[in-house]
PyMOL Python script that loads the backbone (N, CA, C, O; Angstrom):
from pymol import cmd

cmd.read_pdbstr("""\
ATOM      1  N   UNK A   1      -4.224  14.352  15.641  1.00  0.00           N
ATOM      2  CA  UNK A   1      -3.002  13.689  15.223  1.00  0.00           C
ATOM      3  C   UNK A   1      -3.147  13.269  13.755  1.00  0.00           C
ATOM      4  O   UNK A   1      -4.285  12.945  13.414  1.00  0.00           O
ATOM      5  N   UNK A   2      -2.096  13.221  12.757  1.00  0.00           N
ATOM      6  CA  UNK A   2      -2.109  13.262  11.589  1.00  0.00           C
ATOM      7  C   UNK A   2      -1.511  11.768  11.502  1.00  0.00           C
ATOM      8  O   UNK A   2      -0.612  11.278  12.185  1.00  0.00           O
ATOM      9  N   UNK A   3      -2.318  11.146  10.396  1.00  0.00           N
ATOM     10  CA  UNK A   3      -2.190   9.706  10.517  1.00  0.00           C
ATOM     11  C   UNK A   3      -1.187   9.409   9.494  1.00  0.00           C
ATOM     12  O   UNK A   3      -1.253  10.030   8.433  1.00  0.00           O
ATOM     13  N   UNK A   4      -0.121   8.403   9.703  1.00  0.00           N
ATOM     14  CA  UNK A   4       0.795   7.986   8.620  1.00  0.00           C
ATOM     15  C   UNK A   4      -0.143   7.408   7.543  1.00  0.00           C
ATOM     16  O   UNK A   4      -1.243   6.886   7.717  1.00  0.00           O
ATOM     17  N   UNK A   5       0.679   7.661   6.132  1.00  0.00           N
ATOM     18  CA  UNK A   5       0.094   7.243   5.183  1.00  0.00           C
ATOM     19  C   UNK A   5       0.399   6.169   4.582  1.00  0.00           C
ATOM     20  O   UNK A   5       1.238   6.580   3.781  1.00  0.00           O
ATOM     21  N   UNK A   6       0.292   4.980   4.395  1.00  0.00           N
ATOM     22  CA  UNK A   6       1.552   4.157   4.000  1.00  0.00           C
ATOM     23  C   UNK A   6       1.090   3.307   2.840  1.00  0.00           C
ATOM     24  O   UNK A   6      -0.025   2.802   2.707  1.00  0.00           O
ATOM     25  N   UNK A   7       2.150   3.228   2.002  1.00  0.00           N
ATOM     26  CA  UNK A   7       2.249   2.750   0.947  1.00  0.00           C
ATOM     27  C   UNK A   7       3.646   1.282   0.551  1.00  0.00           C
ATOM     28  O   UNK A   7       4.866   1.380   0.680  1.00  0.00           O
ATOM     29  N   UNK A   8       2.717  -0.101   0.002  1.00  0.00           N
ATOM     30  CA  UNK A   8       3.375  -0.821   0.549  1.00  0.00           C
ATOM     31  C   UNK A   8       4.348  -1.077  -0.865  1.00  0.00           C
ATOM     32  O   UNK A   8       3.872  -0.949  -1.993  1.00  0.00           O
ATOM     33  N   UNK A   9       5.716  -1.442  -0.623  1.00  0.00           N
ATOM     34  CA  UNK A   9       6.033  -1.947  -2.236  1.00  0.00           C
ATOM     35  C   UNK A   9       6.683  -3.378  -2.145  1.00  0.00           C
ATOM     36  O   UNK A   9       7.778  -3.745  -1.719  1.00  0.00           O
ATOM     37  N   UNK A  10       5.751  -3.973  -2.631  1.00  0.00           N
ATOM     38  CA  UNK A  10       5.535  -5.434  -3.164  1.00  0.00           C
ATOM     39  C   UNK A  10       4.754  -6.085  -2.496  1.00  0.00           C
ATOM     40  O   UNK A  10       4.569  -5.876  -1.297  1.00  0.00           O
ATOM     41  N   UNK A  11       4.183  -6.963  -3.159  1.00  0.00           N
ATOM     42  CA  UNK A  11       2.850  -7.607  -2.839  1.00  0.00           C
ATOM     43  C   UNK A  11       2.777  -9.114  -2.693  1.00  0.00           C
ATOM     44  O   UNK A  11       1.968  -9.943  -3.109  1.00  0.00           O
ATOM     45  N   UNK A  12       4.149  -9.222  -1.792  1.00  0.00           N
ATOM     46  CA  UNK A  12       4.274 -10.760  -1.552  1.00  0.00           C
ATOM     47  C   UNK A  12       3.755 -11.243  -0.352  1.00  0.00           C
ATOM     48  O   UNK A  12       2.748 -10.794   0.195  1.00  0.00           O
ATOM     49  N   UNK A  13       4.714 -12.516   0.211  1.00  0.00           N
ATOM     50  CA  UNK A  13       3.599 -12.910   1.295  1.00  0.00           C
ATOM     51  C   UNK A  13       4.083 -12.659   2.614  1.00  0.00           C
ATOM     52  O   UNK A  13       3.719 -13.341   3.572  1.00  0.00           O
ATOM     53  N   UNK A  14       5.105 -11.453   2.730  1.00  0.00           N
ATOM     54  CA  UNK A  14       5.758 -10.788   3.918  1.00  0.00           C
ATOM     55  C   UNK A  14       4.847 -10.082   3.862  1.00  0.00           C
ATOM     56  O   UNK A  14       3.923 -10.081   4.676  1.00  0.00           O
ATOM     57  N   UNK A  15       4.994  -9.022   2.438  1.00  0.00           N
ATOM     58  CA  UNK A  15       3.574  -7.909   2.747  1.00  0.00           C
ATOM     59  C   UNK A  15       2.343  -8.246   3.357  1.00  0.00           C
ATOM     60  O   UNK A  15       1.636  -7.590   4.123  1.00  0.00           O
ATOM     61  N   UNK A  16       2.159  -9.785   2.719  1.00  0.00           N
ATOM     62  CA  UNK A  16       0.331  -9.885   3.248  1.00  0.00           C
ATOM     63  C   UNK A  16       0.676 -10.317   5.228  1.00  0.00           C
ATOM     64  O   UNK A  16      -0.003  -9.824   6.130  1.00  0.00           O
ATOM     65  N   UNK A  17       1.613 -11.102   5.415  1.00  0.00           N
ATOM     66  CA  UNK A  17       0.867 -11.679   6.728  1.00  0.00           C
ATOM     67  C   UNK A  17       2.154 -11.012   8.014  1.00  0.00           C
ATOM     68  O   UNK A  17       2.421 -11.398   9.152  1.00  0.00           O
ATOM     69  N   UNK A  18       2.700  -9.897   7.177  1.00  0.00           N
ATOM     70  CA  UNK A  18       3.453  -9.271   8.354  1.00  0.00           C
ATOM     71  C   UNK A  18       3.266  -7.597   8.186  1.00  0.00           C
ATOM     72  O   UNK A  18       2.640  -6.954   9.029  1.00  0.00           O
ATOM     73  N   UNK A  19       3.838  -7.012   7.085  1.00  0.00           N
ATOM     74  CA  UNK A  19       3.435  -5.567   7.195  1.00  0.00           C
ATOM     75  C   UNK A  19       2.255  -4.869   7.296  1.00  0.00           C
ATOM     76  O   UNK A  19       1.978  -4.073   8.193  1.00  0.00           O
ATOM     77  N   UNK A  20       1.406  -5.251   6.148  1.00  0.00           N
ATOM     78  CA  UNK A  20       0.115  -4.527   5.518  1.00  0.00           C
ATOM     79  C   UNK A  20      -0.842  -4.976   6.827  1.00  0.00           C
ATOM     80  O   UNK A  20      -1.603  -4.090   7.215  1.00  0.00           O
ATOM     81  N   UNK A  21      -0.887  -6.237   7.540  1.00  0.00           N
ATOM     82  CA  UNK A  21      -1.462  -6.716   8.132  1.00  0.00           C
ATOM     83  C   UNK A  21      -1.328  -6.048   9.974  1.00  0.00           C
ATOM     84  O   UNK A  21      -2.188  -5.867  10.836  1.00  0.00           O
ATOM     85  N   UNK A  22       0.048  -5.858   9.956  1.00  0.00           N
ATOM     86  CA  UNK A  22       0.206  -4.890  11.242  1.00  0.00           C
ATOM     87  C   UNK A  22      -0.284  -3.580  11.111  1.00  0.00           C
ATOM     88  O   UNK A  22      -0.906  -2.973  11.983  1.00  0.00           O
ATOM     89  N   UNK A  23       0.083  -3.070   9.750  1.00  0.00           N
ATOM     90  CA  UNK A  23      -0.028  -1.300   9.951  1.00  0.00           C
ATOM     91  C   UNK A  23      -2.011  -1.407   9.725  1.00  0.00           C
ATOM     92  O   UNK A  23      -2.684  -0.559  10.312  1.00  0.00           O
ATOM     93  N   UNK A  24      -2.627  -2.342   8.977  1.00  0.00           N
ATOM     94  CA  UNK A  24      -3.599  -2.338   8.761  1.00  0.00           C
ATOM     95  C   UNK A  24      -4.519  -2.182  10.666  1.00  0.00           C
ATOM     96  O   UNK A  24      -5.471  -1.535  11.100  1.00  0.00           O
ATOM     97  N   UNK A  25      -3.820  -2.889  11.084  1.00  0.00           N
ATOM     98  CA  UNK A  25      -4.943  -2.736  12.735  1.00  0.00           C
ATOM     99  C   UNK A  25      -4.181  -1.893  13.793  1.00  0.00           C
ATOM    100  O   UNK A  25      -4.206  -2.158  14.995  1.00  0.00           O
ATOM    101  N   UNK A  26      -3.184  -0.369  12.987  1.00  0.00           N
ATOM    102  CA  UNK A  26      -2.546   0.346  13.964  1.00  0.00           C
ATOM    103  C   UNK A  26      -3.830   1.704  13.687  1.00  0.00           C
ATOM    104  O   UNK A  26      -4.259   1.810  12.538  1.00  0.00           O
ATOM    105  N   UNK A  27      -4.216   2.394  14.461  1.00  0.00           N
ATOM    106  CA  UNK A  27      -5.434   3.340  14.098  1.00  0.00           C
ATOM    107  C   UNK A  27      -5.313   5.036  13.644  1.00  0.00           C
ATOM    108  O   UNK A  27      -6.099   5.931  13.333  1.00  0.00           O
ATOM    109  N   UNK A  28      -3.396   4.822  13.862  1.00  0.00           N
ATOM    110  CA  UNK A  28      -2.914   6.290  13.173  1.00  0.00           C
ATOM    111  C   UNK A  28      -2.232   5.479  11.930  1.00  0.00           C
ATOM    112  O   UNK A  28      -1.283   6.045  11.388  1.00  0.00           O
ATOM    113  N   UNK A  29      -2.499   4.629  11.598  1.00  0.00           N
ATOM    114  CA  UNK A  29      -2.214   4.519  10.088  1.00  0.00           C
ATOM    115  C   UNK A  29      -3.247   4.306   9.167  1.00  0.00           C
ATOM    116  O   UNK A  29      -4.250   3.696   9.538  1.00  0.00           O
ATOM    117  N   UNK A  30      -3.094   4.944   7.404  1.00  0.00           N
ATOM    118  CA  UNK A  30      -3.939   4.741   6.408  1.00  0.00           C
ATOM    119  C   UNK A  30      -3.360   4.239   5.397  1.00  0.00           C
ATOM    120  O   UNK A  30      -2.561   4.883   4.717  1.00  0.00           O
ATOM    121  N   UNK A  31      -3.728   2.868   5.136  1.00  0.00           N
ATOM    122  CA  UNK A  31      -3.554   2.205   3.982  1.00  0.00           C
ATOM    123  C   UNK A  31      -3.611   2.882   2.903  1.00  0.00           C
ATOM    124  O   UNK A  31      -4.750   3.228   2.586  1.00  0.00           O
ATOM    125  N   UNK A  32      -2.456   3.313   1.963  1.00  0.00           N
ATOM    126  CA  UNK A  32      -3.412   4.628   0.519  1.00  0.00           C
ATOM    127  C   UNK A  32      -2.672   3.858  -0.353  1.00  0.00           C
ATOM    128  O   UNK A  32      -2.643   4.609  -1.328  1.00  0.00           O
ATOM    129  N   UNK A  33      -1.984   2.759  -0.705  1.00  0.00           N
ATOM    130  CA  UNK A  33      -1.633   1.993  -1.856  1.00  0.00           C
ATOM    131  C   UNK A  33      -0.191   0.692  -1.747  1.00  0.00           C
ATOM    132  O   UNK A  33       0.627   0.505  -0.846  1.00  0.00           O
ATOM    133  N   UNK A  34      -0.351   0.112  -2.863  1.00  0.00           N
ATOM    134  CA  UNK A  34       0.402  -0.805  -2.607  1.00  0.00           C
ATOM    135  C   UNK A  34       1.172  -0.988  -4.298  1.00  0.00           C
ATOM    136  O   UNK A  34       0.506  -0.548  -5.235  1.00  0.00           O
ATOM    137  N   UNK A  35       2.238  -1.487  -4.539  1.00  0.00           N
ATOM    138  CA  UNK A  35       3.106  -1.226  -5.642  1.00  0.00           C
ATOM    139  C   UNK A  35       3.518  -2.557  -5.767  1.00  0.00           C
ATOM    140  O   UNK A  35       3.910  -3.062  -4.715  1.00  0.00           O
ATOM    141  N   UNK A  36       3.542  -3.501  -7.100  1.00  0.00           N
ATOM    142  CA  UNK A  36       4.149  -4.431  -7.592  1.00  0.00           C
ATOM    143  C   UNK A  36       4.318  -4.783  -8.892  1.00  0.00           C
ATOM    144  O   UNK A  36       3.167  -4.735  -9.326  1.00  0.00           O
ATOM    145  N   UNK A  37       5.168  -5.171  -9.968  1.00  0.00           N
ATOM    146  CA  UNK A  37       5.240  -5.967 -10.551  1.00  0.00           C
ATOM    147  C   UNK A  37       4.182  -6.659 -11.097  1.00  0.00           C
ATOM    148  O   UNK A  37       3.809  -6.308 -12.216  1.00  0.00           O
ATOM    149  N   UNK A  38       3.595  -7.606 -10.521  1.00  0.00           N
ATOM    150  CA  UNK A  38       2.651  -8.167 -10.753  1.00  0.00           C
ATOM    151  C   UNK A  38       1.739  -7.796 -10.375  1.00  0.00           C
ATOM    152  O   UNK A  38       1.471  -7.919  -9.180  1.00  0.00           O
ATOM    153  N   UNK A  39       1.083  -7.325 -11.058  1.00  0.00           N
ATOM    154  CA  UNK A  39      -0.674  -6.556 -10.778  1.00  0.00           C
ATOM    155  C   UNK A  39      -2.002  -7.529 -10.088  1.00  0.00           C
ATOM    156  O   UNK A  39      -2.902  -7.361  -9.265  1.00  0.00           O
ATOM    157  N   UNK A  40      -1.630  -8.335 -10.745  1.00  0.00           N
ATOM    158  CA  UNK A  40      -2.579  -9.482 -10.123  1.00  0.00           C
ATOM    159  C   UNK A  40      -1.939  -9.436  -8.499  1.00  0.00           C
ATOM    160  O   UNK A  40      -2.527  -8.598  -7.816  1.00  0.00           O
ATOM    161  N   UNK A  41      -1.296  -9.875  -8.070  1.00  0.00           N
ATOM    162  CA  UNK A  41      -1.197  -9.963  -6.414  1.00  0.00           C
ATOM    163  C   UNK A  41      -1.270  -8.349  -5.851  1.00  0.00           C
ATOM    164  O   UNK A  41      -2.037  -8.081  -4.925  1.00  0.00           O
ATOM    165  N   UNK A  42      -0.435  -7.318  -6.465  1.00  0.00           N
ATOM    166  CA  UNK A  42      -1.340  -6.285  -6.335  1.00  0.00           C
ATOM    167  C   UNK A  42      -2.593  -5.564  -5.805  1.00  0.00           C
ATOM    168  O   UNK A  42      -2.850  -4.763  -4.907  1.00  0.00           O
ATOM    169  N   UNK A  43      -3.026  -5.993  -6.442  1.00  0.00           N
ATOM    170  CA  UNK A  43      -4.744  -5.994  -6.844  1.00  0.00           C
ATOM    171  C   UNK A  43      -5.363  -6.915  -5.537  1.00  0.00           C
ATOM    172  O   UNK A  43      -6.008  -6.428  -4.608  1.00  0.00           O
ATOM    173  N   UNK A  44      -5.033  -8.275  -5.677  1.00  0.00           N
ATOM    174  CA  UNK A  44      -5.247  -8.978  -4.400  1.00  0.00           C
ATOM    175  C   UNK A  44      -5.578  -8.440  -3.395  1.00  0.00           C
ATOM    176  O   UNK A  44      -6.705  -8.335  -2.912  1.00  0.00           O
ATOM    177  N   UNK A  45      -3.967  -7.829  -2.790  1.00  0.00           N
ATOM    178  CA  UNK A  45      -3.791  -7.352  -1.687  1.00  0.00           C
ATOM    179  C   UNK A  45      -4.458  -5.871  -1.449  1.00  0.00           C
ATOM    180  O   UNK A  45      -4.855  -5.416  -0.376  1.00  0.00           O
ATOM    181  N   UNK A  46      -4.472  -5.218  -2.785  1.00  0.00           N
ATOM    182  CA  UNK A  46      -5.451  -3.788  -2.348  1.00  0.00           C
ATOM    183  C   UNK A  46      -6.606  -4.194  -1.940  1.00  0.00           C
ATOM    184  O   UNK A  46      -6.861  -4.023  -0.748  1.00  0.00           O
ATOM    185  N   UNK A  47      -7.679  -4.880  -2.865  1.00  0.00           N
ATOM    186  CA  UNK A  47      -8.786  -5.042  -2.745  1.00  0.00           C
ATOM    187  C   UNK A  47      -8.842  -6.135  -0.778  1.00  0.00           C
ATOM    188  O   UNK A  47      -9.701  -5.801   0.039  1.00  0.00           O
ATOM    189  N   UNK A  48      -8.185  -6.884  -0.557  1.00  0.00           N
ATOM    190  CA  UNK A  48      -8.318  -7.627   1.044  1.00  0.00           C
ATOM    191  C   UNK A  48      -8.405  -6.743   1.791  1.00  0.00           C
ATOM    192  O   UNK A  48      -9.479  -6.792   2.391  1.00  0.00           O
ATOM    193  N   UNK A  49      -7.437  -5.449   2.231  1.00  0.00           N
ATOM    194  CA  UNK A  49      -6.798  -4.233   2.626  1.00  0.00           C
ATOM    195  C   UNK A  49      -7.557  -3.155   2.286  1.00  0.00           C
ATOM    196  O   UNK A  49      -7.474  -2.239   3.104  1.00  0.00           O
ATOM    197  N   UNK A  50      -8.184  -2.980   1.463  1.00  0.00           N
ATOM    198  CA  UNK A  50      -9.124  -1.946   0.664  1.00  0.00           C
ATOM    199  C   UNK A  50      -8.161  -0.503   0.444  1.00  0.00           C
ATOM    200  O   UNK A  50      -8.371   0.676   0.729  1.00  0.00           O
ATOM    201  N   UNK A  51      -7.300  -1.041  -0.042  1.00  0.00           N
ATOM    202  CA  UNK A  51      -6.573   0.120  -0.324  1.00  0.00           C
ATOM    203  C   UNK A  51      -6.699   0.661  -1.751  1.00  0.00           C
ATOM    204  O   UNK A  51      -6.367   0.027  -2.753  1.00  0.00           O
ATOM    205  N   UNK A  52      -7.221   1.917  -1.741  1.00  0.00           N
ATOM    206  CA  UNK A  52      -7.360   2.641  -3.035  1.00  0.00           C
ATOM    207  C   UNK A  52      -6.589   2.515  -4.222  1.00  0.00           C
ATOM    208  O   UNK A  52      -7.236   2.085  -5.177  1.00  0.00           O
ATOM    209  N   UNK A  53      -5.393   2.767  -4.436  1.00  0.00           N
ATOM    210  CA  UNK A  53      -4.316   3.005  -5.543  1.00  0.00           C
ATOM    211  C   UNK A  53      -3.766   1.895  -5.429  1.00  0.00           C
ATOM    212  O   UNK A  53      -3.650   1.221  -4.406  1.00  0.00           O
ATOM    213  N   UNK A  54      -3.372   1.645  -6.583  1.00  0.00           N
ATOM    214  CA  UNK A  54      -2.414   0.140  -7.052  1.00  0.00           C
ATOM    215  C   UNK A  54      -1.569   0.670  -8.368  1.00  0.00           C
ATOM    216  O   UNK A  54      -1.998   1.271  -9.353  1.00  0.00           O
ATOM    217  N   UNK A  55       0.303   0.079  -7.936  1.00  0.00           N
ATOM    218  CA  UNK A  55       0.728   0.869  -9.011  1.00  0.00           C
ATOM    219  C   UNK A  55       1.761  -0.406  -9.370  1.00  0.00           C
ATOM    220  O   UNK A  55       2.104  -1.132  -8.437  1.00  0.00           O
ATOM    221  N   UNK A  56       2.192  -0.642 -10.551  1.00  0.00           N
ATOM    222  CA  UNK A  56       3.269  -1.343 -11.196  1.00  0.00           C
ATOM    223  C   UNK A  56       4.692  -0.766 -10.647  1.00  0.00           C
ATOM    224  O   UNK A  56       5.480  -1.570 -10.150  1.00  0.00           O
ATOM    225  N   UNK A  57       5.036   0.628 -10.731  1.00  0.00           N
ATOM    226  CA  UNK A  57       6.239   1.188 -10.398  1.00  0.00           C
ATOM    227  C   UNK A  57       6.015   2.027  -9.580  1.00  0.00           C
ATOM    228  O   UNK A  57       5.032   2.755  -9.447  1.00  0.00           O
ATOM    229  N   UNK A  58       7.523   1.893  -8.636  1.00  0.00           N
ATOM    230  CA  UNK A  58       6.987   2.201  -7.204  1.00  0.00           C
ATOM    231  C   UNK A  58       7.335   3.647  -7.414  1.00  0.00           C
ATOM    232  O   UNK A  58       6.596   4.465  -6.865  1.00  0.00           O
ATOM    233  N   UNK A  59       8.869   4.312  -8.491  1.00  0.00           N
ATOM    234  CA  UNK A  59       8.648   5.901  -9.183  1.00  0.00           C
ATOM    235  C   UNK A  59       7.170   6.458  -9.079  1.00  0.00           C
ATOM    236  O   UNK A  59       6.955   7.592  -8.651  1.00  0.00           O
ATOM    237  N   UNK A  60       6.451   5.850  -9.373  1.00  0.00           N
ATOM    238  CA  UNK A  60       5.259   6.718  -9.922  1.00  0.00           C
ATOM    239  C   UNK A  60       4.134   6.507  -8.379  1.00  0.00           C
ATOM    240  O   UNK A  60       3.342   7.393  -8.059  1.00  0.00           O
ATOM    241  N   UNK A  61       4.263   5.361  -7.689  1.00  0.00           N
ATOM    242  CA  UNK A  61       3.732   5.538  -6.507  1.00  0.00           C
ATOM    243  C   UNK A  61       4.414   7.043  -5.703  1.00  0.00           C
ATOM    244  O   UNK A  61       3.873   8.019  -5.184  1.00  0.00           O
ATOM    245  N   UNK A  62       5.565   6.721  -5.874  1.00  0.00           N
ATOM    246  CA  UNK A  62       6.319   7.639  -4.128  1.00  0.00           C
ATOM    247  C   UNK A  62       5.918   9.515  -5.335  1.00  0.00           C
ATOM    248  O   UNK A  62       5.630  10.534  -4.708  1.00  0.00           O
ATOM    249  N   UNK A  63       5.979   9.550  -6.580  1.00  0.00           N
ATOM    250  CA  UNK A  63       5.719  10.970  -7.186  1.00  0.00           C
ATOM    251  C   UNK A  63       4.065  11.074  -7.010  1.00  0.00           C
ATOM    252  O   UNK A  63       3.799  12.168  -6.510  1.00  0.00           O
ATOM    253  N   UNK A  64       3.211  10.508  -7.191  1.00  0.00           N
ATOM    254  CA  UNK A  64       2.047  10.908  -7.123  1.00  0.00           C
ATOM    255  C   UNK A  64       1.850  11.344  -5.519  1.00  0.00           C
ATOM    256  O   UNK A  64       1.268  12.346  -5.104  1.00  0.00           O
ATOM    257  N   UNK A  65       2.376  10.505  -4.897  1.00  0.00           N
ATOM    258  CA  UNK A  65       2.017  10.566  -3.397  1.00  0.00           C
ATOM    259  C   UNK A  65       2.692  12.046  -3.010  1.00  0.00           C
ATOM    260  O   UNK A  65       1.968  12.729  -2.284  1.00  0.00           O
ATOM    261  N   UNK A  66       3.656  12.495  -3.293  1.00  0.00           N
ATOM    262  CA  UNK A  66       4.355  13.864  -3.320  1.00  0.00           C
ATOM    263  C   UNK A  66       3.345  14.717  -3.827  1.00  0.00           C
ATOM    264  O   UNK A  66       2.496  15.480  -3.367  1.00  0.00           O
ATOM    265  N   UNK A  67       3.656  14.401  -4.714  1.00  0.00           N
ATOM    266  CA  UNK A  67       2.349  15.682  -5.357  1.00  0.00           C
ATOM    267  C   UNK A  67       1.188  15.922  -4.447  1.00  0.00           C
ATOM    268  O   UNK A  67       0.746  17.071  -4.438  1.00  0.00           O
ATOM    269  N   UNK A  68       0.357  14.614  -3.321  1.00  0.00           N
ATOM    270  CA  UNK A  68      -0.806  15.068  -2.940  1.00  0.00           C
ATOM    271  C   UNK A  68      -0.226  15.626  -1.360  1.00  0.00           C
ATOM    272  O   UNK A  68      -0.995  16.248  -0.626  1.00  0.00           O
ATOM    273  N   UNK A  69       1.010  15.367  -1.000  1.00  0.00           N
ATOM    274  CA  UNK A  69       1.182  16.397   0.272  1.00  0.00           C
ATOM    275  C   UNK A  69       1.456  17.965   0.060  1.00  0.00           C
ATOM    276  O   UNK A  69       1.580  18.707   1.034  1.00  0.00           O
TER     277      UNK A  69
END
""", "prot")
cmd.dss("prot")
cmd.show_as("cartoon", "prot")
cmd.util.cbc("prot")
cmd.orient("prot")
């Protein structure tokens, strides 16, 4: 089974203690980045989550992510 990939955009405190935090303990999902504004909470939330990629604009999240399917 091919695991969803998910990528979160914005890095507030819905993201931390409701989305990132559910899909984080579902076992067909992979955390592969998170998108905000503010880099600092960003960053936060990748590094808690250990999610690889961190992007300012979510354009350039959802095109890179295209490019790697």
């Amino acid at each position: 089974m091919n695991k969803l990939r998910y990528g979160c955009v914005g890095a507030g405190a819905i993201a931390d203690k409701k989305h990132i935090m559910e899909y984080s303990a579902m076992e067909n999902v992979e955390l592969v980045a998170i998108c905000d504004t503010n880099a600092k909470a960003a960053g936060f939330l990748a590094e808690k989550y250990k999610m690889p990629k961190v992007y300012k604009d979510y354009n350039e999240m959802f095109a890179k992510a295209n490019k790697n399917n």
